[in-house]
C-alpha positions in Angstrom: 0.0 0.0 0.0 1.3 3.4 -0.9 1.0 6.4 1.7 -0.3 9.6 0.3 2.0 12.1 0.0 1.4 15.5 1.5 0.6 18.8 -0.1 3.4 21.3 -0.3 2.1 25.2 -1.2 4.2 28.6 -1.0 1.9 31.3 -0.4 3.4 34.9 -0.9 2.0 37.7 0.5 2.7 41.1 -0.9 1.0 45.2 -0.5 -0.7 46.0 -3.1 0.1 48.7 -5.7 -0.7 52.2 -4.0 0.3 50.9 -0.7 3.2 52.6 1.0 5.7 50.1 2.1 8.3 51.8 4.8 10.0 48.6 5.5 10.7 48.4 1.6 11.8 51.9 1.3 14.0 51.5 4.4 15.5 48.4 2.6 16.3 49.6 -0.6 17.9 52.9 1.3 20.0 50.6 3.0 21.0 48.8 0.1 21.8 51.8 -1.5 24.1 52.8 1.2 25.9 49.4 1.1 27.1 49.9 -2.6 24.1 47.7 -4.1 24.1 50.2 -7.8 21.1 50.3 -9.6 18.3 49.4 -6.9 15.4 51.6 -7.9 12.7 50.2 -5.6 12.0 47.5 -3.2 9.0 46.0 -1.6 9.2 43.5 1.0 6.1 40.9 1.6 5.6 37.6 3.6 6.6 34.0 2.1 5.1 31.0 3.7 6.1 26.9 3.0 2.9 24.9 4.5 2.5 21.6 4.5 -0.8 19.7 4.3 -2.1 16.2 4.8 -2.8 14.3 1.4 -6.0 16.0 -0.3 -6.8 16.7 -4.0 -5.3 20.3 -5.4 -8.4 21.5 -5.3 -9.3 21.1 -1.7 -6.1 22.3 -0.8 -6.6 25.7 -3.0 -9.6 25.9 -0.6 -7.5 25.6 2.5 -5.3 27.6 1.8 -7.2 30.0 -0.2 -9.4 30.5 3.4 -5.8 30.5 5.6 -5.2 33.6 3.6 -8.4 35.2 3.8 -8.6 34.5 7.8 -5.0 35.1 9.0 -2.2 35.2 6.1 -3.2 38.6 4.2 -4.9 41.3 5.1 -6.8 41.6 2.2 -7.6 45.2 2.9 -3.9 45.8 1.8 -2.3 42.6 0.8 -2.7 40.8 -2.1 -1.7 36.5 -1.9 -0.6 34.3 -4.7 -0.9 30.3 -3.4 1.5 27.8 -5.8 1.2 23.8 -5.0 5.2 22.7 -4.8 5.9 19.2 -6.7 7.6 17.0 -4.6 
């Protein structure tokens, strides 16, 4: 008998467009004074590797899809992109 393999998604989290991103700003100012040539704009976001127990692709869109809409992203301000991993 086989055992299912579990579900591996990366769900990125990033402002939207319009949104002032500090952090981002503060990065790329940074970078800037460390000799990094050429950076003309940063913005930061949130990256998260979850694992879930064997289910079809679709159910785990749904998971995920309502893990970002609950807790992940602030969808007021965030926009989320969910990719299933291989492997």
């Amino acid at each position: 008998m086989t055992n299912p393999t579990k579900i591996r998604a990366r769900v990125t989290v990033t402002l939207k467009n319009g949104v002032l991103d500090p952090q981002g700003k503060a990065i790329e100012s940074a970078l800037t004074s460390l000799g990094v040539e050429g950076v003309e704009g940063v913005r930061q976001g949130k990256l998260f590797d979850i694992e879930l127990a064997p289910a079809e692709a679709e159910r785990a869109r749904e998971l995920l899809t309502a893990a970002c809409e609950k807790l992940l992203a602030n969808t007021v301000i965030e926009n989320y992109r969910i990719e299933l991993v291989e492997g």
